[in-house]
Backbone as numpy.savetxt, mean C-alpha at the origin, in Angstrom:
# Nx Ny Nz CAx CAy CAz Cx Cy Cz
-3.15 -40.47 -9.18 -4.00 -39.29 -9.18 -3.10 -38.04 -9.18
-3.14 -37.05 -10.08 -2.42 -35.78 -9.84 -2.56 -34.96 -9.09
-1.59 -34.30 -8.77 -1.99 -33.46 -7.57 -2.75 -32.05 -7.67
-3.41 -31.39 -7.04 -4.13 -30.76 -7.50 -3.83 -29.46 -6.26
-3.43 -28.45 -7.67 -2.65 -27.29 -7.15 -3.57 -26.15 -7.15
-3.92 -25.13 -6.29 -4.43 -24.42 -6.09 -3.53 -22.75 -6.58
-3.88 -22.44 -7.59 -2.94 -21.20 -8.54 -3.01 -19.95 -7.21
-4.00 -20.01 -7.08 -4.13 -18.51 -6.45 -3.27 -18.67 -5.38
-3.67 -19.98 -4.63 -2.74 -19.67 -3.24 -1.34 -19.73 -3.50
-0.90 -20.20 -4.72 0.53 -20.28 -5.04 1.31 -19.16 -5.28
0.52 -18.60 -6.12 0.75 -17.07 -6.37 1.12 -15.73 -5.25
0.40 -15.94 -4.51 0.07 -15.47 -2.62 1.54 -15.93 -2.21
1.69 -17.28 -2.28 3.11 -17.60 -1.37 4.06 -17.11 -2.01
3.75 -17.03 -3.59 5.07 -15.95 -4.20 5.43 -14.78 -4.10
3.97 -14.22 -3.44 4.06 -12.35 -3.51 4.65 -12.34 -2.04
4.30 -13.34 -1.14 4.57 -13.30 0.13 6.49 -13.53 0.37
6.74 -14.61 -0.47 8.28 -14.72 0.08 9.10 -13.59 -1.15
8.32 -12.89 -1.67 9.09 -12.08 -2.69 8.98 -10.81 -1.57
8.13 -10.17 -0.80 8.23 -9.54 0.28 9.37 -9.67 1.27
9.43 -11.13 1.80 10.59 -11.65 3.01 12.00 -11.60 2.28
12.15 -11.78 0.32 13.44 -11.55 0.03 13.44 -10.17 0.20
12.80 -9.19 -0.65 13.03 -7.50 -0.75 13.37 -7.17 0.97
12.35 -7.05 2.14 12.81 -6.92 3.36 14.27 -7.11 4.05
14.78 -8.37 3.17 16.29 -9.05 3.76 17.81 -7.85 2.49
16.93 -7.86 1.30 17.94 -8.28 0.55 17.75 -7.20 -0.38
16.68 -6.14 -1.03 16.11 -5.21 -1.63 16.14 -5.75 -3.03
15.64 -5.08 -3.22 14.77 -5.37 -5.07 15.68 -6.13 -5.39
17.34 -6.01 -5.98 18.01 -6.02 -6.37 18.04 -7.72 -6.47
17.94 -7.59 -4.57 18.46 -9.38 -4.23 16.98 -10.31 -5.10
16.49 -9.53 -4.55 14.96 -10.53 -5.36 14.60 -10.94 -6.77
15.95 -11.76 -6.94 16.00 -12.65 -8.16 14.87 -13.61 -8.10
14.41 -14.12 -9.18 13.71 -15.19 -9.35 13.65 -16.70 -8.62
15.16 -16.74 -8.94 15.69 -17.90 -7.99 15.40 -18.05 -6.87
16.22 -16.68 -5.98 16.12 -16.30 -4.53 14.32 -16.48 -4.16
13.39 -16.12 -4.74 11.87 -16.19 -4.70 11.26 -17.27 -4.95
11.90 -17.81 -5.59 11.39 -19.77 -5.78 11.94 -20.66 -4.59
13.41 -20.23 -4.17 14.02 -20.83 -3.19 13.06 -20.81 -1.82
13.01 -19.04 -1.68 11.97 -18.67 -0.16 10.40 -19.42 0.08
10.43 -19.42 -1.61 8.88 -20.30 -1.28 8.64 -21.56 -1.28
9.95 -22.06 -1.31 9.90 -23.42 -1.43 9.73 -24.56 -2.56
9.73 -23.73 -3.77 10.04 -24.35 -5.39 10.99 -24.22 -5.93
10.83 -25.15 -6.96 11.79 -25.21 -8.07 12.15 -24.13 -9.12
13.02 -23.61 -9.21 12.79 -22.12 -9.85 12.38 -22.86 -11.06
11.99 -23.21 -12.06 11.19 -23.36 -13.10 9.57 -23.31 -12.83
9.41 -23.33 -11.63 7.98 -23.52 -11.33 6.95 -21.86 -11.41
8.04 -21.20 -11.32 7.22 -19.79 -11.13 6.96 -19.20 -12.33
7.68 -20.14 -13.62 7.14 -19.57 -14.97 6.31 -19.30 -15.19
5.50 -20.50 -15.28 3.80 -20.18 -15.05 2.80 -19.50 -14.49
3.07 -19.09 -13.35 2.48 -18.09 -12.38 3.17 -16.19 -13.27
4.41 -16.41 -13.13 5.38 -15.09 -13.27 6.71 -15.24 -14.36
6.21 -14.92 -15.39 7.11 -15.51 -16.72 8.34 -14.21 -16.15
8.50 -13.33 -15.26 9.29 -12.55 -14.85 9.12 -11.76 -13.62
10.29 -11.12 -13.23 9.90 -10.36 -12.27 9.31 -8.94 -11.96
9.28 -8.54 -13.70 8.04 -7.37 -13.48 6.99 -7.59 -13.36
6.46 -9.30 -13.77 5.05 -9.42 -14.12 4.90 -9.54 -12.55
5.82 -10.09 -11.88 5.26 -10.17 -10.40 5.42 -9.45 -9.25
6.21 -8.28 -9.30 6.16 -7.04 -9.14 4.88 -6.50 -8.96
4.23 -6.69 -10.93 2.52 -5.64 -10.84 1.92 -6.67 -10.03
1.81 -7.68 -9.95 0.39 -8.41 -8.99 1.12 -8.31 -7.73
1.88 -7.85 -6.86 2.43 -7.85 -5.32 1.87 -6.62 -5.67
2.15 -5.64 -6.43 0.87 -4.64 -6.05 -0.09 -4.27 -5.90
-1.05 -5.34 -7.14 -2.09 -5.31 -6.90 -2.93 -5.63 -5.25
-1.71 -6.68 -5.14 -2.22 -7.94 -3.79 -2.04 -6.44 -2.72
-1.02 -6.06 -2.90 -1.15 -5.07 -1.29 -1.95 -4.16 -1.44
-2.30 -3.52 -2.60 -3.95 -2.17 -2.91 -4.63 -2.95 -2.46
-5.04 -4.14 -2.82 -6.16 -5.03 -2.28 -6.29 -5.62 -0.94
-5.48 -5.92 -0.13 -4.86 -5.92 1.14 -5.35 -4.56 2.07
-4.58 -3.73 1.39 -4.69 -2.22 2.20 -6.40 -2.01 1.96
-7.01 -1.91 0.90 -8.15 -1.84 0.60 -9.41 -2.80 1.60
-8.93 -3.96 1.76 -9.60 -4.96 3.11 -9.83 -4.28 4.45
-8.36 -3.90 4.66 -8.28 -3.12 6.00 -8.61 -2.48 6.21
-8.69 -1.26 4.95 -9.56 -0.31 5.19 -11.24 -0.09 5.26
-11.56 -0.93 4.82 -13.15 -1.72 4.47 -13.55 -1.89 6.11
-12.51 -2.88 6.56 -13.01 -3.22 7.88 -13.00 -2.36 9.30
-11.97 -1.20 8.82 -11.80 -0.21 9.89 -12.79 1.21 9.42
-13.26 0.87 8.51 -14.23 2.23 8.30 -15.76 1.70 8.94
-15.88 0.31 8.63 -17.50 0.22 9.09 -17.81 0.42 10.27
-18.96 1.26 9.81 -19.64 1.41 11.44 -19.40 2.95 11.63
-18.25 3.97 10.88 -17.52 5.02 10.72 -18.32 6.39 9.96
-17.82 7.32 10.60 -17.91 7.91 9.41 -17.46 9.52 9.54
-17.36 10.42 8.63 -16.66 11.88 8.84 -15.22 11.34 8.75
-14.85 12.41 9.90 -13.43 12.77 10.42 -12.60 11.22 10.69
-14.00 10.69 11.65 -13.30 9.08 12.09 -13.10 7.93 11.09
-13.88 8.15 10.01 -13.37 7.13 8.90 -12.08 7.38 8.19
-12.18 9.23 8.29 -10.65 9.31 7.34 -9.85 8.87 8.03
-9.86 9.03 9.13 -8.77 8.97 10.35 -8.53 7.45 10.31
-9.55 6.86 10.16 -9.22 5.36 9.83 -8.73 4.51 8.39
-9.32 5.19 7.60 -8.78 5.36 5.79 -7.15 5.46 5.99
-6.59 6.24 6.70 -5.15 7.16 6.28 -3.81 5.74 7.40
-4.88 5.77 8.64 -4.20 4.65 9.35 -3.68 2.95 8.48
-4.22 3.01 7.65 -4.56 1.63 7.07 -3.90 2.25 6.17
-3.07 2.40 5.43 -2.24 2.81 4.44 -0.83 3.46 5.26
-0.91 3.90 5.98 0.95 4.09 6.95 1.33 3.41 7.53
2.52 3.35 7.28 3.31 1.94 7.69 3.52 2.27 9.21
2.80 1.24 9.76 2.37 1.62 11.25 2.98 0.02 11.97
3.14 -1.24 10.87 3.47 -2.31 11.34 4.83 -2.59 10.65
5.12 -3.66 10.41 6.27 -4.48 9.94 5.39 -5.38 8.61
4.42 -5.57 8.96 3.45 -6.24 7.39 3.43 -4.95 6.66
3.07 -3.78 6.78 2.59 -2.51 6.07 3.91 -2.04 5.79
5.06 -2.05 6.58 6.32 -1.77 5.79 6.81 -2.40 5.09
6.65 -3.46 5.04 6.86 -4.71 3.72 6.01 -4.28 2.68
5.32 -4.16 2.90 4.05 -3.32 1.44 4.56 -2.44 0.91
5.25 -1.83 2.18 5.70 -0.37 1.57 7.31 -0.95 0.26
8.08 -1.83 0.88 9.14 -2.38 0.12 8.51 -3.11 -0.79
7.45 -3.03 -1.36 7.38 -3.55 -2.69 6.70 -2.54 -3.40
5.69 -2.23 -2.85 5.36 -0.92 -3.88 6.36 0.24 -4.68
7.09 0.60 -3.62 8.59 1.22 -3.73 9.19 0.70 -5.40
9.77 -0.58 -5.20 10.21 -0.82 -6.91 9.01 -0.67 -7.81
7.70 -1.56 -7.54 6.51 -0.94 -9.03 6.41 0.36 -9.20
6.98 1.55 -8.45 6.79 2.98 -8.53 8.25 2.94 -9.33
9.18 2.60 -9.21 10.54 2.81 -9.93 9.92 2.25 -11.40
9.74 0.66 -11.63 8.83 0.82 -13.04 7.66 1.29 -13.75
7.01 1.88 -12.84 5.67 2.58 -13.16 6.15 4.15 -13.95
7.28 4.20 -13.92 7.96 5.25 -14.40 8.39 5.32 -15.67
8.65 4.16 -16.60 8.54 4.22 -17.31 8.11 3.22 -18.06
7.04 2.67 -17.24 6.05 1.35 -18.15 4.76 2.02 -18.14
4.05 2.35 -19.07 2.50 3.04 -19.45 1.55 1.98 -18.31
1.47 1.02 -18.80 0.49 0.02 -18.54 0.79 0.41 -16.99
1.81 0.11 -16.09 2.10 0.32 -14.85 1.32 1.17 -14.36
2.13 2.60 -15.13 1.55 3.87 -14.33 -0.12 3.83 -14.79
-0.67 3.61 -15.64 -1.78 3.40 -15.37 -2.85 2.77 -13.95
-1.64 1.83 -14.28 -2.81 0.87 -12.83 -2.57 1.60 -11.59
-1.28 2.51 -11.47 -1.46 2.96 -10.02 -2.15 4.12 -10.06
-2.30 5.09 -10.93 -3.20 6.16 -11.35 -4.63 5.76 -10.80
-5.07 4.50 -11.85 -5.82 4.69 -11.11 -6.14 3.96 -10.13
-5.65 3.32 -9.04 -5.51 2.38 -7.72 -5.46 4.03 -7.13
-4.68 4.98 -7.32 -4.34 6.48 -6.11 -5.86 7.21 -6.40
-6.66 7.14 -7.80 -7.59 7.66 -8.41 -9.12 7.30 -6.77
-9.04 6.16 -6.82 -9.93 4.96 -5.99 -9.60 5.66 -4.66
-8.41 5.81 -4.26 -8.32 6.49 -2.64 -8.75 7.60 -2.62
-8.58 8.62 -3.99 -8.47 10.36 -3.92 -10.29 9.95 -3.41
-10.90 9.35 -4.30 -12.22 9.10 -4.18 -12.56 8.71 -3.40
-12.14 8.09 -2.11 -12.94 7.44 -0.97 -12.15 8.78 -0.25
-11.03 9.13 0.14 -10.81 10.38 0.71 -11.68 11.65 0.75
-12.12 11.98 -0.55 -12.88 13.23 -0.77 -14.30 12.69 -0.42
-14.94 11.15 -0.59 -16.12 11.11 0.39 -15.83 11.06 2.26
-14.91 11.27 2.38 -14.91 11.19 3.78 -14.89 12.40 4.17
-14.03 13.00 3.87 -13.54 14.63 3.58 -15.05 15.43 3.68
-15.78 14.95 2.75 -17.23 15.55 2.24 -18.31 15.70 3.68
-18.14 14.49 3.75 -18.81 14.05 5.21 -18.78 14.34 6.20
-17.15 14.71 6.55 -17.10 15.35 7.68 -17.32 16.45 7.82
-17.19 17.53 6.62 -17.43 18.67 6.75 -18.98 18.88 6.58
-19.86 18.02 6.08 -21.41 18.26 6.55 -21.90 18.18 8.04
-20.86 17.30 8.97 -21.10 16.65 10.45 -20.26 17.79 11.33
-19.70 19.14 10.31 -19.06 20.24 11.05 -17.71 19.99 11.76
-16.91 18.45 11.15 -15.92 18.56 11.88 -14.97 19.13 10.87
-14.88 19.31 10.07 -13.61 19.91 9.40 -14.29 21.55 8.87
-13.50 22.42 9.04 -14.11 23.90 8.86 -13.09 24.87 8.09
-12.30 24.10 8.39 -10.83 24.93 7.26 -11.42 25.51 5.58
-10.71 26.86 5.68 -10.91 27.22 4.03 -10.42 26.96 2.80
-9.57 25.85 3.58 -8.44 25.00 2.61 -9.67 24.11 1.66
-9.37 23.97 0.29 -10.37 23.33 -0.33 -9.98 21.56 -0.24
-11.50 21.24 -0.38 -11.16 19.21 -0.15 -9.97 18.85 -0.87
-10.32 19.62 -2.34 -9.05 18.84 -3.50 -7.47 18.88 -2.87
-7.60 20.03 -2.01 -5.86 20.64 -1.54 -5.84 19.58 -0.34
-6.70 19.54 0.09 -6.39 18.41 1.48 -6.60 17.23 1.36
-6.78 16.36 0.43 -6.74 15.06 -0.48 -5.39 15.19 -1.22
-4.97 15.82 -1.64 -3.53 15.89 -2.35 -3.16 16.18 -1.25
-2.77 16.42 -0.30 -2.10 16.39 0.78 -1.66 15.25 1.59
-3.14 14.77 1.48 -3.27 13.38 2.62 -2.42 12.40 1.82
-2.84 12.81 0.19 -2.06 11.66 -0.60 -0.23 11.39 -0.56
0.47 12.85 -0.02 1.05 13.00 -0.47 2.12 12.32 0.75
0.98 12.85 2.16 1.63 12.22 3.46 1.66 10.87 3.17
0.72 10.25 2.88 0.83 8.93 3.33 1.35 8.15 2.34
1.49 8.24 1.00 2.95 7.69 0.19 4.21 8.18 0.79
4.18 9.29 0.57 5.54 9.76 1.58 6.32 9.08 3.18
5.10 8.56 3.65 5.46 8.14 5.00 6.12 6.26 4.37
5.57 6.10 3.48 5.93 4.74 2.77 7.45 4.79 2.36
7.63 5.95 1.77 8.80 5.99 1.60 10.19 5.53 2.98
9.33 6.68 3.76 10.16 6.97 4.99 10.55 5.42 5.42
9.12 5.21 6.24 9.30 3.72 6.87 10.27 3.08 6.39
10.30 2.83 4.75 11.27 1.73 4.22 12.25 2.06 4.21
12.69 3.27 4.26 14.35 3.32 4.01 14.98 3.69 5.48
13.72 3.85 6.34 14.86 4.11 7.56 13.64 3.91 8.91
13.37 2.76 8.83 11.83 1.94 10.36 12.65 2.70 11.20
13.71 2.58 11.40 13.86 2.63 13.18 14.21 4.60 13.52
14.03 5.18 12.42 13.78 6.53 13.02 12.49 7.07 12.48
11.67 6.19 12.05 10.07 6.78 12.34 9.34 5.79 12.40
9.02 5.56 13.69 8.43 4.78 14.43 6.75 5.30 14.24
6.01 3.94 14.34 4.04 4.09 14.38 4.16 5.14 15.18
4.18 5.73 16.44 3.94 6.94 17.26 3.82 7.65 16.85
5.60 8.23 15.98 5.43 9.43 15.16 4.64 9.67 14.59
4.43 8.31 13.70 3.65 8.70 12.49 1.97 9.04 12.59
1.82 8.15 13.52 0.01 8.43 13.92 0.11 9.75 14.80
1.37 9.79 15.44 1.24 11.84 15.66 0.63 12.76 14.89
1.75 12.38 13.91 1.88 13.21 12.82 0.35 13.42 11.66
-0.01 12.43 11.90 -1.61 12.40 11.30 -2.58 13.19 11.80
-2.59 13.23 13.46 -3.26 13.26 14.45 -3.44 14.97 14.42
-2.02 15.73 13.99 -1.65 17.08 13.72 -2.01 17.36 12.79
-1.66 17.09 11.65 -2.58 17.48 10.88 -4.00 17.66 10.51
-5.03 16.19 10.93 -6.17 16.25 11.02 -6.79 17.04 11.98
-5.77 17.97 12.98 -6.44 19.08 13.93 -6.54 20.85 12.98
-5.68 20.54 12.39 -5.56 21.68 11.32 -6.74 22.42 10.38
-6.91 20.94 10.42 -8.68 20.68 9.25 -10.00 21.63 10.44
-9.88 21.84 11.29 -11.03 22.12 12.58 -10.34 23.40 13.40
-9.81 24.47 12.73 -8.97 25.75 13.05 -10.26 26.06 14.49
């Protein structure tokens, strides 16, 4: 009887130990090999799944938008205004050691999203999808009177966008001088700004 392989979850353990190489070893180290080795295959095996390592690059991105996108699903319900953004923005900063690993892979698809069309497309519009759940939160709160600033939504959505990729950056190239504290400080300050 053959064995009967389940693609998706295979795929998952690839995006997953292609995370644990980049974390150890950075883009660079995260050869194909090195990613078949961590997951426990035969490097010929990941052809099929990932005929390369850009193709698996774009789906570790997809997997963590979709990831981050879960979390955020589950920390908004029940939410809403000021407290959903506040919960929207948490769920996208690298506040853990899983979310800074996100952050080390997104990091290289932004180095090829630079000059692959198809790429920058998909993150356009994956950032398109947040500007849009941001500016309904944004919207909301300022009907519920918590945000009162004359700053317009669009300027404080490009803002929020700008912190919280930015903080992605940070985390990855240097965890141990900006620590979750800071960073949910640093949120915490700003979102007081919004309510002069």
């Amino acid at each position: 009887m053959p064995k009967i392989v389940d693609h998706d979850q295979r795929r998952l353990e690839l995006v997953d130990a292609t995370w644990r190489i980049i974390a150890r070893h950075g883009i660079e180290g995260a050869t194909m090999r090195e990613i078949a080795l961590e997951a426990g295959f035969a490097n010929g095996a990941l052809k099929p799944y990932f005929p390369t390592k850009d193709d698996l690059i774009t789906f570790a991105f997809g997997h963590v938008f979709n990831r981050t996108n879960q979390r955020i699903a589950g920390t908004s319900a029940g939410k809403a205004g000021l407290e959903a953004l506040r919960g929207f923005c948490r769920e996208v900063l690298p506040l853990d050691e899983d979310r800074i690993n996100e952050a080390r892979i997104v990091i290289p698809f932004w180095q090829k999203a630079l000059t692959d069309p198809e790429k920058a497309e998909l993150h356009e519009t994956s950032m398109n999808q947040w500007r849009s759940a941001l500016q309904g939160h944004l919207r909301q709160a300022r009907d519920r009177g918590e945000v009162t600033t004359a700053v317009g939504d669009e300027d404080i959505v490009n803002q929020l966008m700008s912190m919280l990729l930015g903080a992605q950056i940070v985390a990855a190239m240097s965890p141990g001088e900006h620590l979750p504290a800071q960073l949910d400080a640093a949120l915490d300050a700003y979102l007081l700004l919004l309510h002069p």
